[in-house]
N, C-alpha and C positions, 0 to 999 in steps of 0.2 A: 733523585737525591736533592736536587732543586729546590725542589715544591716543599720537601720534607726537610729542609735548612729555614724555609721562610715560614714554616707553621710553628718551628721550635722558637722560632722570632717573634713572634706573636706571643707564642702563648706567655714567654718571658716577659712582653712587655706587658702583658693583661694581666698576669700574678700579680704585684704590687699593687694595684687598684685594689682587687677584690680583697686582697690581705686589710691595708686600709679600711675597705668599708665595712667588711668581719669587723674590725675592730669598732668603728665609729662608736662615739657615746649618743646615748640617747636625747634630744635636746629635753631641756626642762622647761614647763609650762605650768604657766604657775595656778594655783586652784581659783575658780569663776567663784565670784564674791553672789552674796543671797542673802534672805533670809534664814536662820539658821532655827530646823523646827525637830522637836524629835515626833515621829510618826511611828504608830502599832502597824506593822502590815498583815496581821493576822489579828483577829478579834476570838481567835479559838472555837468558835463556836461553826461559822459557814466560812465560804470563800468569798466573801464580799470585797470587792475591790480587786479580783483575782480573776482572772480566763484562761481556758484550756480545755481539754477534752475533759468531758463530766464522766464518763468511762471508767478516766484511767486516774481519776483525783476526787480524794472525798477528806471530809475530817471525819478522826474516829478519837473520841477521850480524848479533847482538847491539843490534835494533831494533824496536821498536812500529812494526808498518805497517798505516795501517786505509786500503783501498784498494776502492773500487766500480767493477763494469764495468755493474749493471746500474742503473738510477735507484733514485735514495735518496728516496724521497716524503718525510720527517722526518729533521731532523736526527738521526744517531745518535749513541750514546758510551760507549766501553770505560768502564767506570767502576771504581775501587776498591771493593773488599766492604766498607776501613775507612772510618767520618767522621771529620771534622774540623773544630775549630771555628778555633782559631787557631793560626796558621802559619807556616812559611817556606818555598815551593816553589819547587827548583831543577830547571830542567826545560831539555833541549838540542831543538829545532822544528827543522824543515823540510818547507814545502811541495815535492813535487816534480810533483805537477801539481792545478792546481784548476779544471779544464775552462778552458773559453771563457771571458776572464775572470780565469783565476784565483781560483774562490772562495776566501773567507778558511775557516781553520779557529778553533780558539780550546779553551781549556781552563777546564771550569765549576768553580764552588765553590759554596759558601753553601746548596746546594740540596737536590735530590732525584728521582728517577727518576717520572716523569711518563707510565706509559704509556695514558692518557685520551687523550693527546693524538696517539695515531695512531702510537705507536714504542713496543714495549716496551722503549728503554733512549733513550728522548727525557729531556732533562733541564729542569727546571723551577727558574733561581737565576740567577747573576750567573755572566757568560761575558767574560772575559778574551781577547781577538780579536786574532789575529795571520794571515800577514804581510800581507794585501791590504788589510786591513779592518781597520786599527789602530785599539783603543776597547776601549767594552765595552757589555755588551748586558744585560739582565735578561730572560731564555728564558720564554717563555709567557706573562709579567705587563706590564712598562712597558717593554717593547722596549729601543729606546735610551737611553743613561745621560748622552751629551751629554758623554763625553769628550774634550779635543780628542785625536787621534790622530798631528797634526802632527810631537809631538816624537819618537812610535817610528818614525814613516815613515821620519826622518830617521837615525835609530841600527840599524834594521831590513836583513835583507836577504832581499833575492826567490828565491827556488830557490835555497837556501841557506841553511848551519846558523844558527839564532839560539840564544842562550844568554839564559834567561828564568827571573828573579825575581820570585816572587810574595808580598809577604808581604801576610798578610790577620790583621788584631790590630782586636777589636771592632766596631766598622762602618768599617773604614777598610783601604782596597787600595792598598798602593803594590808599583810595576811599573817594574823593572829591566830592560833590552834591551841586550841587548850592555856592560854597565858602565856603562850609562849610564840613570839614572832618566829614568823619561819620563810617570809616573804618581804623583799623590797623592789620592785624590779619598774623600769618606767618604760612607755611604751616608743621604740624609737620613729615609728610613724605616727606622730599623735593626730595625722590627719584622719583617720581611723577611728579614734575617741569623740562619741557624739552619746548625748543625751537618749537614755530608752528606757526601758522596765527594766525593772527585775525580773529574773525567769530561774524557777525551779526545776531542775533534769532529770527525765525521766527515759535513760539512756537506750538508744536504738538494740535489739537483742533479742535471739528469736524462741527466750525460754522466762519465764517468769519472774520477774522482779518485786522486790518494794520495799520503800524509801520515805524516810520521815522526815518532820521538819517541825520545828515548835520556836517557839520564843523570837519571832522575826520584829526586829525593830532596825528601823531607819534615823538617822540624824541628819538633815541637809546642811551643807556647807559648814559643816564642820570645822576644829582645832584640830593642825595637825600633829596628833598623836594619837596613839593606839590606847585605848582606856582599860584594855583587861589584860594587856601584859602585865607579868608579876615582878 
């Protein structure tokens, strides 16, 4: 009875802590100053300025298609050769098939190429998840980020083209779908938030996928606002 009066003491004292840090706001950090360039990161024709398994990524009629017939044990990802810390990415999506299901695909940032973890072009950062799996993910560290997904479900479309803005400015990701923001959310460890590539996902699954991408443009250090909201 003892033991079991001094754990209910505890744990009453340790509940208001974690209540509190449940809650904490995220700190704000404000966006790294640069020059401010806008960049093609596809020239539509090859993958120039792009790595990944040549396998499972090709262009086909002026389009990124990363496409598996055999199981993908890790998620994989075309990735750009350049980093980036802050930005505005303009990117055209379509799942055309994500097995049984429909897996989601999604487009990383913040990161870095992780190949410890079973995929020499697995990625380790903050994953931007479209269309089945609207949200976003943190790859190999705290999984889920707890975005609601609700509003791109609703602006989103299923096997078929999405138009997606990315802008990423200090610890802070907002997400454009169709003209329509559906994302604000800031990262509350921004010790986590570090300069990498782009990476295109080509998600782990052990039945046949494939996954497009066209119209990919970069702006560094950008104005903070979203340009194709309507």
């Amino acid at each position: 009875m003892k033991r079991l009066c001094v754990l209910l003491t505890l744990v009453a004292l340790l509940a208001p802590t974690a209540t509190a840090q449940d809650k904490k706001e995220a700190p704000v950090v404000p966006p790294k100053e640069g020059k401010s360039e806008t960049i093609k990161l596809f020239n539509g024709k090859d993958l120039e300025g792009w790595e990944g398994h040549e396998k499972l990524w090709s262009v086909q009629d002026g389009v990124i298609v990363g496409k598996n017939t055999e199981p993908v044990k890790v998620s994989t990802y075309l990735v750009t050769k350049q980093k980036f810390s802050d930005f505005r990415l303009l990117a055209t999506v379509k799942l055309v098939n994500g097995g049984p299901g429909d897996m989601h695909s999604g487009i990383a940032v913040w990161g870095k190429l992780a190949p410890e973890k079973g995929d020499k072009y697995t990625y380790m950062g903050h994953l931007v998840m479209f269309p089945t799996g609207w949200g976003m993910y943190d790859l190999h560290r705290r999984g889920s980020l707890k975005v609601d997904g609700g509003p791109a479900k609703k602006a989103g479309k299923q096997k078929d083209w999405n138009d997606l803005e990315i802008l990423a400015l200090g610890n802070r990701i907002q997400l454009a779908v169709n003209g329509v923001k559906v994302v604000d959310w800031r990262d509350p460890q921004p010790e986590l938030v570090a300069e990498g590539p782009i990476g295109l996902q080509l998600h782990s699954n052990n039945a046949p996928q494939e996954i497009h991408f066209k119209n990919l443009e970069i702006t560094t250090f950008p104005k903070d606002e979203l340009k194709t909201v309507k």
